[in-house]
Structures are given as C-alpha cells and as structure tokens.
N, C-alpha and C positions, 0 to 999 in steps of 0.2 A: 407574820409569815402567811403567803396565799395559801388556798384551799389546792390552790394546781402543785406548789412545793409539800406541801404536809401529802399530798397522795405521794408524788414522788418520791419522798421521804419514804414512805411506809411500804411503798415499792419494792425502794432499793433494800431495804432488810429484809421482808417476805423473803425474795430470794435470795436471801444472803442464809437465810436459814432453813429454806427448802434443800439450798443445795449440803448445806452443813448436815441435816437430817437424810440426806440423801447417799455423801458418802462415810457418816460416821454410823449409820442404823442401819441402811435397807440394803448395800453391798455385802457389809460383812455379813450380813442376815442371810441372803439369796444366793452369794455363791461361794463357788467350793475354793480354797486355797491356792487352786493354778489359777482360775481365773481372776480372783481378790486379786493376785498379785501381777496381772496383764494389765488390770486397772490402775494398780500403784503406776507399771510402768506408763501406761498416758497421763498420768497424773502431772508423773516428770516432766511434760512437754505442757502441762497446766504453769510452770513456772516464766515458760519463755513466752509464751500467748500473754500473758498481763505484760510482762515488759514492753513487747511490740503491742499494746491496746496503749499503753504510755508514749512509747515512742512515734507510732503511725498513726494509730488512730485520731490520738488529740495534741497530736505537735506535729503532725503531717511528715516523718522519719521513716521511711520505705528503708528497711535494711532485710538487702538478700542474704546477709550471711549471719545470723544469729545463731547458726549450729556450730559455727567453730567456739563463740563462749560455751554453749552448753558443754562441748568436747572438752576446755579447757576446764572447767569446773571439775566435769567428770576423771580426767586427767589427773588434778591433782588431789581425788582423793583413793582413786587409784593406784597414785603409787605411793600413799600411807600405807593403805592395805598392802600392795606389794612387797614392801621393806618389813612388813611386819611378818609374810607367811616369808621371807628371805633372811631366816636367822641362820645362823654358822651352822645350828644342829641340822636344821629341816635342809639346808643345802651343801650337806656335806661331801656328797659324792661329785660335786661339780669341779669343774679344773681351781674355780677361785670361788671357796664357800664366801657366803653372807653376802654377796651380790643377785639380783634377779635372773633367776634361769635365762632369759633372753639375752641377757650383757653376756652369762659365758660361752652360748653358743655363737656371740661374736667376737667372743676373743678377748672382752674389755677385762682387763685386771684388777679395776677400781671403780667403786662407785664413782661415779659424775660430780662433782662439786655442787650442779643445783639441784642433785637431789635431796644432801645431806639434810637440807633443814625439814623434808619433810618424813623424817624419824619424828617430830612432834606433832600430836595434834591438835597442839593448841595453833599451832604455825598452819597446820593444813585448814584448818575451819578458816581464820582469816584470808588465807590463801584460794578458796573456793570462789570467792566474790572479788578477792583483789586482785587477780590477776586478768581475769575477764575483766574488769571494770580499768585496770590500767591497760591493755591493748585497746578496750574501747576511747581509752584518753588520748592517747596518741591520735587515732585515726581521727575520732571525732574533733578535737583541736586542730590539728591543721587542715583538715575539707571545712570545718564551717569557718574559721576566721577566715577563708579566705573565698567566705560565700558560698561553697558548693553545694547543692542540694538536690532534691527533685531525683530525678530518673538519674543523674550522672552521680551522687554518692548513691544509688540501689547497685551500680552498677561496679562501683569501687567497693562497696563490703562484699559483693559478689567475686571479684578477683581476688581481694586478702584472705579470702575464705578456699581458693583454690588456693594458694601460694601456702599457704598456710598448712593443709591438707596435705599437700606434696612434698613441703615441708617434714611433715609427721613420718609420713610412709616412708620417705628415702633417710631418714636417720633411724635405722630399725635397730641399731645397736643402741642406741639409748629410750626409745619412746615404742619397742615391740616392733616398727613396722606396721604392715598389713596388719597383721594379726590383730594386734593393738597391747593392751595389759590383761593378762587372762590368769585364771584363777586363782582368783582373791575368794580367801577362805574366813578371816577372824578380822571383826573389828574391836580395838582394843581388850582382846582375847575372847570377844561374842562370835561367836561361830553362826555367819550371815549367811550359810547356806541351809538351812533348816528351815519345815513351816514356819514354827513358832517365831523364827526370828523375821521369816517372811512377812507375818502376819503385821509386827511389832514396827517395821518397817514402813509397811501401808498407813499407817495411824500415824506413825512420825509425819509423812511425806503429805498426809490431809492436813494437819495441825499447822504444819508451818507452809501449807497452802492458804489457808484460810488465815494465816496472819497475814500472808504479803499481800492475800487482797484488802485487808482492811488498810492496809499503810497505803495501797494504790489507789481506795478511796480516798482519804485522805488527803492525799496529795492532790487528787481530783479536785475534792470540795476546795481545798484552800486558794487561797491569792494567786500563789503558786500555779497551780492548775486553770488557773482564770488567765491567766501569761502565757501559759501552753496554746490555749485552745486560741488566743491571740496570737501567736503565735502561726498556727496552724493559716488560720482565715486572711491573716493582714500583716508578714513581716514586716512588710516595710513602714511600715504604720507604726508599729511596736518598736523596730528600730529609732523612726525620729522623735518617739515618747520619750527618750533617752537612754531604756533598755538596751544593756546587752546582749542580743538576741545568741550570740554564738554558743557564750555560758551556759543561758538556759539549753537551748538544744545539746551544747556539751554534757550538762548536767542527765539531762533522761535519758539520751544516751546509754549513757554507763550503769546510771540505774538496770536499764533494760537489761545488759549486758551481767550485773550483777546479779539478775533475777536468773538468769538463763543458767551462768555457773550453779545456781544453789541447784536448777532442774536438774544439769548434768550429774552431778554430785550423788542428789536421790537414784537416779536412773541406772548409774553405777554399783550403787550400795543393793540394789531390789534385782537386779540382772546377774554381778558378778563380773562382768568385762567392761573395759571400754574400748574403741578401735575407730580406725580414722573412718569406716563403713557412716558412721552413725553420725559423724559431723562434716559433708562434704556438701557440696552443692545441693544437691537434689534435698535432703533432710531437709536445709535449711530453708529453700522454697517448700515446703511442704508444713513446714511453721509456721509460713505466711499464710498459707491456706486455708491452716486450722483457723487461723484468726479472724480472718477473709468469711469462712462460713460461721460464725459464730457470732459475731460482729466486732467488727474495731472501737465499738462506741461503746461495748459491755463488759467488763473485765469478767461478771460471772458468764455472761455468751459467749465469748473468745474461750473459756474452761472447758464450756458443755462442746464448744465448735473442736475441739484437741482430741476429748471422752469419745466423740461422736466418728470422726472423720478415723482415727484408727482403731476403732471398732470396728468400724465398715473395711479398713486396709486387713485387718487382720485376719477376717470372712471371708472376701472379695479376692485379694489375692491370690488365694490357695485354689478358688474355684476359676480363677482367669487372670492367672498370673503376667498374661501377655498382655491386659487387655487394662490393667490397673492403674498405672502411670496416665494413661490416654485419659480415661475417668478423671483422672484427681486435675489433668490439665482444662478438661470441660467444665468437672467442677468449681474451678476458679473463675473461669473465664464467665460461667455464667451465672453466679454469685456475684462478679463484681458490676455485670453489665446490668441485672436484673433486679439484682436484691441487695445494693450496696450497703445497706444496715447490719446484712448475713440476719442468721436466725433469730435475735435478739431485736432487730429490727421489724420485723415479723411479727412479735408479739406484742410490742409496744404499741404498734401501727393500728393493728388488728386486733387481738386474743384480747387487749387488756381495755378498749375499748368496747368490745363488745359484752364483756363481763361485765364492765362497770354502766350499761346498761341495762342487764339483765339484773342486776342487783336490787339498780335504784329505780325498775320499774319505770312504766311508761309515764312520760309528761303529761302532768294536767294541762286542762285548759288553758290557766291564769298564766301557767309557764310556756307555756306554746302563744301566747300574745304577747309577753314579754319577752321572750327572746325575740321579735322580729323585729327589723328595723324603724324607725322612723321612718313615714315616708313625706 
C-alpha cells in the first residue's frame, strides 16, 4: 500500500471518529435538551445526504425529489404510532372508535386495508426502507433501461415528487391531508414525547447514522464502488465492458432512497408529526444543497453540510424570513460554481495540506534536490 493510501486511510477514520466524538460526547455535553433534540432533527436529513453522496456524487444521480422517500419513511411509521395512540378506549367518543381521529372527521367507517398491516412493528421497520426503495424501483427501472439520465431524470424525480405530494394532500381522509399524521404519543408503549425519551432518541438516530456510513464506505472502497465512480466518469465505456449499467445505477438508487425512509422515520419519531409540508419540492432541493455545501465526494461533509446549512436555516430565518430561500438559492449556486467539492473539498485541498506541512516540518536540502526534475 502507498504512503498517499495509508494517509488517506488514516484520514478517512480521523474523521470518522472526530465526528463520532463530536456527536456522541461534546453535543450532549454543551447543550440543553431543546436544542440536543434540533440536532437529532438535522441529523434526520444526515440520512438522506449519504444516500445522494452515493447516488450524485460517485454515480453522477442528480435526484430532485429525495424528500418524498424521506416523507414515505416517515409516513409509515407514523402511522404505527398512529394505530397505536387510536385504540377503541382512547377513541371512544368518536362516531367510529379505533380508527384515527382524521378518518372520522371524514366520515371513513373503516380502517383502509393498507393500513392494517401496519398494527405490526416488525412490518413497519421493514416497511420504513421497503417502501421508499420499491417506489424508487419502479421509477428508477424504467428511466435508466431506457437510458435516461442527466438533467431529464433530475427533472422526473422532481414531478413524481409534486404528483406525489398532491397526491398526499388531496386524500386527507386517509393520509391527514395538509395537516399530515399528528400527535403520535407512545412508541410500543414508550411515551416519545418526554426529555428522556427525547434524549434516548438522539443516541438511537447517531448510532445508526454512524452505521450507514460505515456501510456507505463500504460500498465506496469496494469493486462495487470502483463501477460507480466508472460509471459516474465513462458510461459508455462501462456499458461496452459488458456491464449493466442500468442495474447498477438502479441498484443506488434505491439504496439512496432506503437511506432517506430510515431519515424520515427518525425525523418523525424526534418531532412527533409528519405532513406533506416537509416532503415537497422545496425540502427536497434543499437536501441537495446540504450535500452540495458539504460535498458530494464526502459522506462525513455531505453530514456536517445538512448540521451546517440548517443551523444556519433555523437562525437565519426567524431574523429574515423573507430573505432565506434567496440565501439558500445563492448558496447553491455558488458552492456549485466556486467550490464544487463543497466544504470537504476545502479541506482536503487546503486544511489537510497545509497541516501535513506544518507537521513534517520544512524540507531539507537533500529533499529539496531530489524533488526537482531532471534536467
């Protein structure tokens, strides 16, 4: 192994464990309970930034509508929790108990048929990634077998993500509406709305953050990952190697799209609601963005770009609420024109060069003669 792989090596864990010591010691250490738990909720949107670092970054996968999986994640375990605070007792006084307060203010008599299976939660855990990752199969399957790519599928996940959305909103007798699923109280009788469970919840939502990015290295280092980023630079190349290019790209895809449900899912469980607000157009360019500033080439930068960019939304807004949208559109534009690495880019270029001079001290002579060319 080269001396340039063994630093990269040593690199890539440094921060794999700066950030680990970052939000498992010095968050819960510095702040208070509301905002621990602001943090869990960017965390959530930590789920969908590795998937699009998989999908755009190193397979070249521009998908504008990644907030409808998180929604759909979110979604179904929403309405676990729902069915669970909609028992006969707690909704007695309704025209038809043991149905969700929203179905009887529209008059439904019966539960839905797809809801029933998710009274289990062993069905809803499954269901958190399989359902995103199956709407992902469809679309993804028939745009790539038949070549589409580039700016014209960014621009199809961005219509199934309105269609879809509109979808949500005008069936409000089964899916809330506007509104969306709102207060969900107990998970499998844990009462999710309390610090402690708040607390308990953050920890859950780091742990199995820091697992999918190890899987997303992973998949990175492997063979796998070496097809991607071929992928990415030379399809056609890759195609007459005999590869199936469609597969592969089908394949991260839905990875992506599975990574995004598990985000929704957390986002749900650390918030209390979900609602089509939070999976429509605008979110889901704005999960570009986090990735965009963080960079597409760093699944732990695409993390900090998510931490980062709605910290700043959640500051920024309140002091120029008119003025934030405009911001987040500069910000892309000029992260993608300026700094196409985003912030990770940045440091590799810069930070990590320059430390590793200051480390190893200045060049001797013998090395400053031996580096120069033959003339």
């Amino acid at each position: 192994m080269s001396k340039f792989s063994l630093r990269s090596l040593a690199g890539n864990w440094l921060g794999f464990a700066l950030l680990s010591v970052l939000l498992l010691v010095v968050f819960p250490s510095l702040l208070d309970d509301f905002r621990l738990n602001l943090v869990g909720k960017y965390l959530s949107f930590g789920f969908v930034v590795l998937g699009l670092v998989l999908a755009w970054g190193y397979t070249g996968i521009l998908s504008l509508g990644q907030g409808i999986f998180f929604g759909l994640g979110g979604y179904c375990i929403a309405m676990f929790l729902k069915l669970e605070a909609s028992t006969p007792e707690a909704t007695k006084i309704q025209s038809t108990p043991g149905i969700p307060d929203f179905m009887d203010w529209n008059q439904l008599t019966e539960l839905p048929f797809f809801w029933q299976p998710f009274h289990s939660f062993g069905f809803t855990i499954f269901a958190i990634m399989a359902v995103p990752a199956a709407i992902a199969f469809i679309l993804a399957y028939a745009m790539f077998k038949r070549r589409v790519g580039g700016v014209y599928f960014a621009i199809i996940t961005q219509a199934v993500t309105a269609v879809l959305t509109i979808l949500i909103i005008g069936q409000q007798g089964y899916t809330g509406g506007i509104n969306g699923i709102t207060d969900l109280r107990t998970l499998m009788g844990w009462d999710i709305r309390t610090d402690a469970a708040r607390y308990d919840l953050y920890f859950i939502c780091v742990f199995l953050l820091l697992a999918c990015i190890l899987v997303g290295r992973f998949i990175l280092k492997s063979k796998l990952g070496r097809i991607l980023v071929a992928i990415r630079d030379k399809e056609e190349r890759v195609r007459f190697s005999g590869y199936d290019v469609a597969n592969f790209k089908t394949f991260v895809f839905c990875a992506a799209a599975a990574l995004a449900g598990i985000g929704g899912a957390m986002f749900t469980l650390q918030v209390g609601f979900m609602s089509p607000t939070i999976i429509g157009i605008v979110p889901s360019i704005e999960m570009v963005i986090f990735c965009a500033l963080g960079g597409r080439l760093s699944l732990i930068g695409a993390l900090l770009g998510a931490l980062l960019v709605n910290a700043a939304k959640t500051t920024f807004s309140e002091m120029f609420p008119e003025l934030w949208l405009f911001a987040m559109g500069g910000l892309f534009i000029g992260v993608t024109l300026f700094f196409p690495k985003g912030l990770a880019g940045l440091v590799e270029d810069y930070l990590v060069p320059f430390v590793t001079r200051r480390i190893s001290g200045p060049k001797s002579p013998a090395d400053q003669v031996a580096a120069k060319p033959a003339e």
